[in-house]
C-alpha positions as CSV (number, residue, x, y, z in Angstrom):
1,X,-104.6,-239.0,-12.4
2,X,-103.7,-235.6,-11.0
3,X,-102.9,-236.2,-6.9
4,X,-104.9,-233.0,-5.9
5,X,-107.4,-233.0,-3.2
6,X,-109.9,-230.3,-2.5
7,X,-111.7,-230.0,1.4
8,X,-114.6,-229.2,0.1
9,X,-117.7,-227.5,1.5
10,X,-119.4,-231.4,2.9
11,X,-117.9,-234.0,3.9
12,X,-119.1,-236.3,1.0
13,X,-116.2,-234.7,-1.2
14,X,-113.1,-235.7,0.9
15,X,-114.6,-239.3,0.7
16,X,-115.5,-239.5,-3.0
17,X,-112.0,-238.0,-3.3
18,X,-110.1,-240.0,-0.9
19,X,-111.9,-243.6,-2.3
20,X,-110.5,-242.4,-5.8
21,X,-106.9,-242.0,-4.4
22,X,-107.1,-245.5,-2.5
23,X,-108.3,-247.2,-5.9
24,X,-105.6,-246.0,-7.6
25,X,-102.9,-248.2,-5.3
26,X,-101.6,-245.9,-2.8
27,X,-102.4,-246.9,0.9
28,X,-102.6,-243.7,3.1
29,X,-102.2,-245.7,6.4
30,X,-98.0,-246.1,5.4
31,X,-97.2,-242.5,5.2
32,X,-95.5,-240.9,8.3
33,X,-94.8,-237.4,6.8
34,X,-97.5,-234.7,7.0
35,X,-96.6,-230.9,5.7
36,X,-98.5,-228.0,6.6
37,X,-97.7,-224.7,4.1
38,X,-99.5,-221.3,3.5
39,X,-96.6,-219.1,1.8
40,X,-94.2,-219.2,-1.1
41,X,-91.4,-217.9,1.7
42,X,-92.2,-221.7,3.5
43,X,-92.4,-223.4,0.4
44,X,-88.8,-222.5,-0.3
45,X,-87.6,-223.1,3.5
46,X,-89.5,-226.9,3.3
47,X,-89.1,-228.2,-0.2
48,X,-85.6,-229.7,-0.8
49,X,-86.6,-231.7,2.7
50,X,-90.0,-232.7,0.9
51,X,-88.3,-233.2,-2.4
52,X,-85.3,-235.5,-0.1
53,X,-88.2,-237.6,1.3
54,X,-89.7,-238.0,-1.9
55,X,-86.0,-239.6,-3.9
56,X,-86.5,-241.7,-0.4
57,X,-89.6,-243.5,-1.6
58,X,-91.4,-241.5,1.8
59,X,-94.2,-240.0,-0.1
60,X,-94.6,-237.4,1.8
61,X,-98.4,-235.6,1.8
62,X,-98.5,-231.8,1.5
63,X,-101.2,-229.4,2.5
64,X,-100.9,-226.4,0.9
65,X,-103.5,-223.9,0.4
66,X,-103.1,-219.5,-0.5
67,X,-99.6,-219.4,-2.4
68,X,-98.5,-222.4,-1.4
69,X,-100.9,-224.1,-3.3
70,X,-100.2,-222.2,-6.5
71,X,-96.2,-222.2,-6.2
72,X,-96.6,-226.2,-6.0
73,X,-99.0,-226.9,-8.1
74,X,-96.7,-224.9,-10.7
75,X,-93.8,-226.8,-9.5
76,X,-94.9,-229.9,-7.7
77,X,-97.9,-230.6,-9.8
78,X,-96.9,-234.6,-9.5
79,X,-96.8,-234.9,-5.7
80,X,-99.2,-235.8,-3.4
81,X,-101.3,-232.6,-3.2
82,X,-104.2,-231.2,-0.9
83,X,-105.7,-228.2,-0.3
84,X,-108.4,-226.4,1.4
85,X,-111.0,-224.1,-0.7
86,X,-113.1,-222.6,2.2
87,X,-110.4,-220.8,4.1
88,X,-109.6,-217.1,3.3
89,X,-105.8,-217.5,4.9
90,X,-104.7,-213.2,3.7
91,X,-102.5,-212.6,6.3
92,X,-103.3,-216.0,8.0
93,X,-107.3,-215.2,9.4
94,X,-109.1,-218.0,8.8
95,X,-112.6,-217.3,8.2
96,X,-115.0,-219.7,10.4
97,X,-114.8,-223.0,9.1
98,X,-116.9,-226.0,10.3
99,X,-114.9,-228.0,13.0
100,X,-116.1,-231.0,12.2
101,X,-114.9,-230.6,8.8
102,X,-111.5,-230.0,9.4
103,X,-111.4,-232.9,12.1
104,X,-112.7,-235.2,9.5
105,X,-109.8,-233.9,7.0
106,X,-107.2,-235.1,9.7
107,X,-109.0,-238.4,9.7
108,X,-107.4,-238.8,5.9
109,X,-104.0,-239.3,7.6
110,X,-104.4,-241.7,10.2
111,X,-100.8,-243.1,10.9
112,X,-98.7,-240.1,10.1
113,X,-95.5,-239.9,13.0
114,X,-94.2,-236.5,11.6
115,X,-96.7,-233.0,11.2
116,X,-94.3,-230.5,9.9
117,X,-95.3,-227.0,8.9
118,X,-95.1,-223.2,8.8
119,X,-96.8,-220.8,10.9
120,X,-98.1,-218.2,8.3
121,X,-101.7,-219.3,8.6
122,X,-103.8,-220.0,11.9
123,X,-105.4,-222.5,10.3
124,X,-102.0,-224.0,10.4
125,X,-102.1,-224.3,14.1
126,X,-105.3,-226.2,14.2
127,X,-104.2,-228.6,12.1
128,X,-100.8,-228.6,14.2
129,X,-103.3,-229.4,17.7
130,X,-105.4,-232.2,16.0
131,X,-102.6,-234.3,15.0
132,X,-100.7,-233.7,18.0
133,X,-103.7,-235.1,20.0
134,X,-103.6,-237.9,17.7
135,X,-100.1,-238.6,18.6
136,X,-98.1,-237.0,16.0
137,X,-94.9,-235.2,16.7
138,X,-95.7,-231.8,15.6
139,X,-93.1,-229.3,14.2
140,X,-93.5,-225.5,13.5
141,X,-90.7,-224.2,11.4
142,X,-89.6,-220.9,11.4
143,X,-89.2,-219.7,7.9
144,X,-88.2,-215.9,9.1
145,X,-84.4,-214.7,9.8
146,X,-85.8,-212.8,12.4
147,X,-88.2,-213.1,15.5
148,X,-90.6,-209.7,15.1
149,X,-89.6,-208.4,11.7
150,X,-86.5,-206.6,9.6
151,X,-86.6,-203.3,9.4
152,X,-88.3,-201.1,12.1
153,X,-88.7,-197.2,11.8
154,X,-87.9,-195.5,14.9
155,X,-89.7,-193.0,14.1
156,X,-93.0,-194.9,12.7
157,X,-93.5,-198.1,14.6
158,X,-96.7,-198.7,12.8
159,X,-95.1,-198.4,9.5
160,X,-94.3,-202.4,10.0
161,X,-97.7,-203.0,11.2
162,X,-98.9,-205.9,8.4
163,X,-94.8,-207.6,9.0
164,X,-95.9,-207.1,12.8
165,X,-99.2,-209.0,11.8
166,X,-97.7,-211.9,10.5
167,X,-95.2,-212.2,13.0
168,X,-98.2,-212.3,16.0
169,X,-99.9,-215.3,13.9
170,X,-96.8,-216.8,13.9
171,X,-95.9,-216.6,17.6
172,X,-99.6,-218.5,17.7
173,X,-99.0,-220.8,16.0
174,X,-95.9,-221.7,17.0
175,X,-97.6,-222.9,20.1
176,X,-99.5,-225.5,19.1
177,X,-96.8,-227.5,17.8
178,X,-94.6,-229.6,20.3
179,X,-91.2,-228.6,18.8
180,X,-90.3,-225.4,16.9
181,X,-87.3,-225.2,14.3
182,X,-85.7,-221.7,14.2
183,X,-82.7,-220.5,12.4
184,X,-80.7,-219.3,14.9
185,X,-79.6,-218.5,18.7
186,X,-80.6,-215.1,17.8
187,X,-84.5,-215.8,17.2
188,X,-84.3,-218.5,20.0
189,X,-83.3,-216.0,22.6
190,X,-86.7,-213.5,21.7
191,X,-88.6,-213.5,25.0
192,X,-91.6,-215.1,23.6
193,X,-89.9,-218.3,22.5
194,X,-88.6,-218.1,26.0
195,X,-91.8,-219.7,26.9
196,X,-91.1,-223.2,25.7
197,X,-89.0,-225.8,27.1
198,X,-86.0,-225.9,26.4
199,X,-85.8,-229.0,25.0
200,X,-88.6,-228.2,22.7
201,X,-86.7,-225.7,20.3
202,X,-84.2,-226.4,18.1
203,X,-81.9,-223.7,15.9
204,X,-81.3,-225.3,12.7
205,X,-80.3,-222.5,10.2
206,X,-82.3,-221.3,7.1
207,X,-82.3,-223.6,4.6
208,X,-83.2,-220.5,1.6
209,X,-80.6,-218.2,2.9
210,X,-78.0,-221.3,2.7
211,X,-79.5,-222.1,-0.8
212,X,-78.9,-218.6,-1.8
213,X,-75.2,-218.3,-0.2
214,X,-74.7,-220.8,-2.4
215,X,-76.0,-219.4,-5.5
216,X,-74.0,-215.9,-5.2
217,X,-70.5,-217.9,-4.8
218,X,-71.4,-220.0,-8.1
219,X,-72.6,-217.0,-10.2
220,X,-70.4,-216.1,-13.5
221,X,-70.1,-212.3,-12.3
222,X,-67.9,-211.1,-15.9
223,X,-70.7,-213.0,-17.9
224,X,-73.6,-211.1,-15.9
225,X,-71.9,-207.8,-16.2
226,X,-71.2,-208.7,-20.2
227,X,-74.8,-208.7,-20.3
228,X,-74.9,-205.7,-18.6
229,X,-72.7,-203.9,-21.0
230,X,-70.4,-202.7,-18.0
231,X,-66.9,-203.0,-18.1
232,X,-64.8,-205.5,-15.6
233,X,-62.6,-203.5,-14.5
234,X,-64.3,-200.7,-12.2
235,X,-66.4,-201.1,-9.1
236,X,-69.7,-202.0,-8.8
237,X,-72.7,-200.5,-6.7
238,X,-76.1,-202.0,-6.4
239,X,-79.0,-200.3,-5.1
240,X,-81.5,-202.9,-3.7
241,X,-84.9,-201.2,-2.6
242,X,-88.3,-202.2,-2.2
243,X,-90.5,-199.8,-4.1
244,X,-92.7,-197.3,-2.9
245,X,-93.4,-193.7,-3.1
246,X,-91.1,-192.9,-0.2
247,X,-88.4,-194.2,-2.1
248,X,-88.8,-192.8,-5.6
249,X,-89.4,-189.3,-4.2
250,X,-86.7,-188.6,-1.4
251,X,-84.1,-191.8,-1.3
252,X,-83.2,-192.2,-5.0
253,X,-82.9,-188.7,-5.8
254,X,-80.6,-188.9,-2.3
255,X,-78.9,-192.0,-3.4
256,X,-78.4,-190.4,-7.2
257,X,-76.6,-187.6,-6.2
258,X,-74.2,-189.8,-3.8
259,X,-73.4,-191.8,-6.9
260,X,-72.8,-188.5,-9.1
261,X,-70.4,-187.4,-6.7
262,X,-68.2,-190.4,-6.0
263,X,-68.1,-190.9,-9.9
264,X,-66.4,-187.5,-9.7
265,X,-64.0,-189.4,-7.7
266,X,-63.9,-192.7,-9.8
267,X,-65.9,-194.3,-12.0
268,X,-68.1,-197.4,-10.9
269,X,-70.9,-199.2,-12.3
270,X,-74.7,-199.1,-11.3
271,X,-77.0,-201.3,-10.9
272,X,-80.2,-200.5,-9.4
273,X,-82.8,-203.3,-8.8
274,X,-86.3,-203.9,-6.9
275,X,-86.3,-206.3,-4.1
276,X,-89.2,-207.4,-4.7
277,X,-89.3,-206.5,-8.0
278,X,-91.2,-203.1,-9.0
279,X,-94.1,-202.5,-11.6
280,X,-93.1,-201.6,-15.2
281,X,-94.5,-198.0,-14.7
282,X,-92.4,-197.8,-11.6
283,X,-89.5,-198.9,-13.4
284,X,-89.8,-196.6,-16.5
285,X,-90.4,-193.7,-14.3
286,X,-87.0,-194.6,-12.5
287,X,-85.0,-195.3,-15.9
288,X,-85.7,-191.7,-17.2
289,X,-84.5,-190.2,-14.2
290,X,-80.9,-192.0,-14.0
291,X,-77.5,-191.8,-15.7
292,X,-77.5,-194.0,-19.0
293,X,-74.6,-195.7,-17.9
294,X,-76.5,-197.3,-14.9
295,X,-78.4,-200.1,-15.3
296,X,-81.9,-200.7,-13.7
297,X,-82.6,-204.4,-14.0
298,X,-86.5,-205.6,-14.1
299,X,-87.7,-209.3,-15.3
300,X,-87.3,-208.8,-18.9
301,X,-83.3,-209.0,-18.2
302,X,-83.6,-212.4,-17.0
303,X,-81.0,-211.7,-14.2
304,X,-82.4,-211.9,-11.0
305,X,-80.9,-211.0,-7.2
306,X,-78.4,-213.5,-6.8
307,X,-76.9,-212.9,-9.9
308,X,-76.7,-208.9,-9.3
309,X,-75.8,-209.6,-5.7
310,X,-72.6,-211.3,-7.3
311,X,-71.4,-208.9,-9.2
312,X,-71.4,-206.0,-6.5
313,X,-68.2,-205.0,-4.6
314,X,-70.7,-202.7,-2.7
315,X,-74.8,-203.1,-2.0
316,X,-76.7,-199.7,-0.8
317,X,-79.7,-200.9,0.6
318,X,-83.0,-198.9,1.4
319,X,-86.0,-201.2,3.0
320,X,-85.0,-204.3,1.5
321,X,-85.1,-207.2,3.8
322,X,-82.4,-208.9,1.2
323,X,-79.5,-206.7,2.9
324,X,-79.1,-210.0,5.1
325,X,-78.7,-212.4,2.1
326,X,-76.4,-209.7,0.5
327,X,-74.4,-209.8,3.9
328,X,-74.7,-213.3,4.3
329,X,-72.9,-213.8,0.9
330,X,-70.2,-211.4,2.6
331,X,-70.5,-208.5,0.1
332,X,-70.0,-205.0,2.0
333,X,-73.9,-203.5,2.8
334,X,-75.0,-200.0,3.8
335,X,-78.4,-198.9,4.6
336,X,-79.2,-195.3,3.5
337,X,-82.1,-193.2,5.8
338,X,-83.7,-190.1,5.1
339,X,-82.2,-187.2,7.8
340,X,-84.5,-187.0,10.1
341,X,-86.5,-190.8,9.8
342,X,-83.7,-193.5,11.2
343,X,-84.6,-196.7,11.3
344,X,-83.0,-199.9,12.4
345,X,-82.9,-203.5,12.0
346,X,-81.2,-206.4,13.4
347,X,-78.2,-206.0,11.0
348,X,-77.5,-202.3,12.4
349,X,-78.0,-203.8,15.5
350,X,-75.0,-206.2,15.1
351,X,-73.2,-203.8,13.8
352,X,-73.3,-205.6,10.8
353,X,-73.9,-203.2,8.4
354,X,-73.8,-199.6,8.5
355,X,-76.4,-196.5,8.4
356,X,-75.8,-193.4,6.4
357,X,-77.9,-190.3,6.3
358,X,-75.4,-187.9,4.7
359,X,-73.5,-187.9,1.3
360,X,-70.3,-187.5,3.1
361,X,-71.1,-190.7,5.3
362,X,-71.9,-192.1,2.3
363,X,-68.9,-190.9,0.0
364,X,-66.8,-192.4,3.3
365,X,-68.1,-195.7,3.2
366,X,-67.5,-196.5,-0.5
367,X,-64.5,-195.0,-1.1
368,X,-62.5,-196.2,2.1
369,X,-62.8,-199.7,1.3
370,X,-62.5,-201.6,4.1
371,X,-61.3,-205.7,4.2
372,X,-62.8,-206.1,7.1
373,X,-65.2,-209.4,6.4
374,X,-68.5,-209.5,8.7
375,X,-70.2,-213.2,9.3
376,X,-73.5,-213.3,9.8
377,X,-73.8,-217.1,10.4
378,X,-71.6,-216.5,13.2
379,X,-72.4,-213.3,14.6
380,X,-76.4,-214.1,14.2
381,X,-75.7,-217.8,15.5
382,X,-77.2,-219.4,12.5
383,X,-75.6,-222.9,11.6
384,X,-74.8,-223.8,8.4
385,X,-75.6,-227.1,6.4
386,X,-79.3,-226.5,7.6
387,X,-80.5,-228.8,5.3
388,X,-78.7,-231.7,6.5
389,X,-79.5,-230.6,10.8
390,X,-83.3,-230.7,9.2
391,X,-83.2,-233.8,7.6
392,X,-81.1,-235.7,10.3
393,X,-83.8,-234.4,13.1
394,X,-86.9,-236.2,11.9
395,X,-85.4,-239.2,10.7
């Protein structure tokens, strides 16, 4: 029997539902672990603590609805599995939903200690109020590296305006829950967490930047770039973007001609990938403008970011959020502007990273290499182990 449950539109489905569960052994007055989760980007921040609990006999419930839902039920499909068909959660606005209803849903968990969940959804922070009222210690968690969003034009503020979006849900959210789990000082020093108690806020780190730390320093880089045809022996430049028509029609061409010149200089390999990853007519339009001895990786090479972020001695980055991972995983990161439209993010800030505009800033920053190693764990205050500092605060 498949353990999926479905709020339906009356309340005669969660009971048909819930007596089936019951019959089949499991007694939902034992469980004291609740999870609340609208995004994949949660999903990956929560599940190794859900999948801990579960090798702990805990049996943890989840609520999952939008891509939650269909990231677990893809890769959770035998855990304890609800989810909520009348809410429209794009961007986390609920549409109206019956209160009654979702009071009556709560009612389905009457013993649970722990309510544990993202803030993606508003929806998550009425769930967060009724089982706080109930008794329930109530945690948001954090699942962003940053407090109001990456990468912020100067010139455009509004060009973040859906990131902005998100992050104004999640500031609500976060305030109907009685603690909140952020990843570092950085994010607990914004202004508007200022507004808690102290003791109500705790920085734990990211448990999917740690995760994917760890999966750049176990990579097989000379395999990867033996896959990739390219020899071992020279440099290696990635170009990590997120694609859009901005990019194709004034930063690549910028960035091409960068690379043209410094292989003047030296040769280097190229790689050029999608964070997130591009359409395939996107993709072949890009391939047919480049050198054939760069590579531009899509799905069908089966190597994904971690394993390009490995290989690179050097990442140019042009609005890709994954700049901090690439950073984080201490491999030297640049952001490339068009002249004339700066922008900057909390890496610049920290003088983390660097910004180039020019091809001679450019040509400067890959060819004086520089030993120098940055730490964003330290500089951003994030700890490390955050799994553990997660696990260890709600048992």
């Amino acid at each position: 029997m498949k353990k999926i449950f479905f709020l339906g539109a009356l309340l005669a489905t969660f009971f048909c539902f819930t007596s089936a569960f019951l019959k089949a052994g499991v007694d939902e007055t034992r469980n004291k672990y609740i999870f609340i989760l609208t995004t994949q980007k949660e999903c990956h921040q929560l599940l190794p603590l859900i999948d801990a609990l579960y090798a702990h006999d805990e049996m943890p419930r989840v609520i999952a609805y939008s891509q939650a839902y269909t990231f677990l039920l893809k890769k959770r499909p035998n855990y304890y599995l609800y989810t909520i068909d009348t809410v429209n959660t794009t961007w986390g606005e609920s549409k109206e939903y019956n209160e009654d209803l979702i009071t009556s849903f709560a009612d389905l968990f009457p013993k649970s200690r722990w309510v544990i969940s993202g803030v993606g959804s508003l929806l998550q922070g009425k769930l967060l109020e009724l089982f706080g009222k109930r008794g329930a210690t109530t945690i948001a968690v954090w699942p962003y590296l940053t407090a109001e969003g990456f990468l912020i034009s100067t010139k455009d503020p509004a060009s973040k305006i859906v990131k902005d979006k998100a992050y104004d849900i999640a500031f609500a959210v976060q305030k109907k829950a009685k603690e909140v789990f952020v990843p570092s000082q950085l994010v607990k020093n914004h202004p508007k967490f200022q507004e808690r108690a102290p003791d109500t806020i705790s920085v734990l780190g990211n448990v999917t930047l740690d995760r994917f730390v760890k999966r750049v320093e176990q990579c097989n880089t000379e395999s990867i770039l033996q896959k990739l045809n390219l020899p071992l022996s020279q440099q290696t430049l990635l170009v990590l973007y997120s694609s859009n028509l901005q990019f194709q029609k004034k930063v690549f061409p910028l960035i091409c001609s960068w690379i043209q010149e410094l292989e003047q200089h030296e040769p280097v390999n190229t790689i050029i990938m999608a964070a997130p990853s591009s359409d395939e007519a996107r993709m072949a339009k890009l391939k047919a403008t480049i050198s054939p001895n760069w590579r531009v990786i899509d799905k069908k090479d089966g190597i994904g970011i971690a394993d390009a972020i490995a290989c690179a001695d050097r990442v140019i980055c042009y609005d890709s959020g994954l700049a901090l991972f690439a950073t984080a995983a201490r491999k030297k990161t640049v952001f490339v502007a068009c002249e004339g439209n700066p922008y900057t993010n909390i890496l610049i800030e920290s003088k983390l990273t660097p910004i180039v505009q020019t091809k001679e800033e450019a040509l400067h920053w890959v060819i004086n290499f520089d030993d120098n190693e940055v730490d964003v764990y330290q500089t951003l205050g994030i700890p490390k182990n955050s799994f553990s500092l997660m696990y260890k605060a709600i048992k």
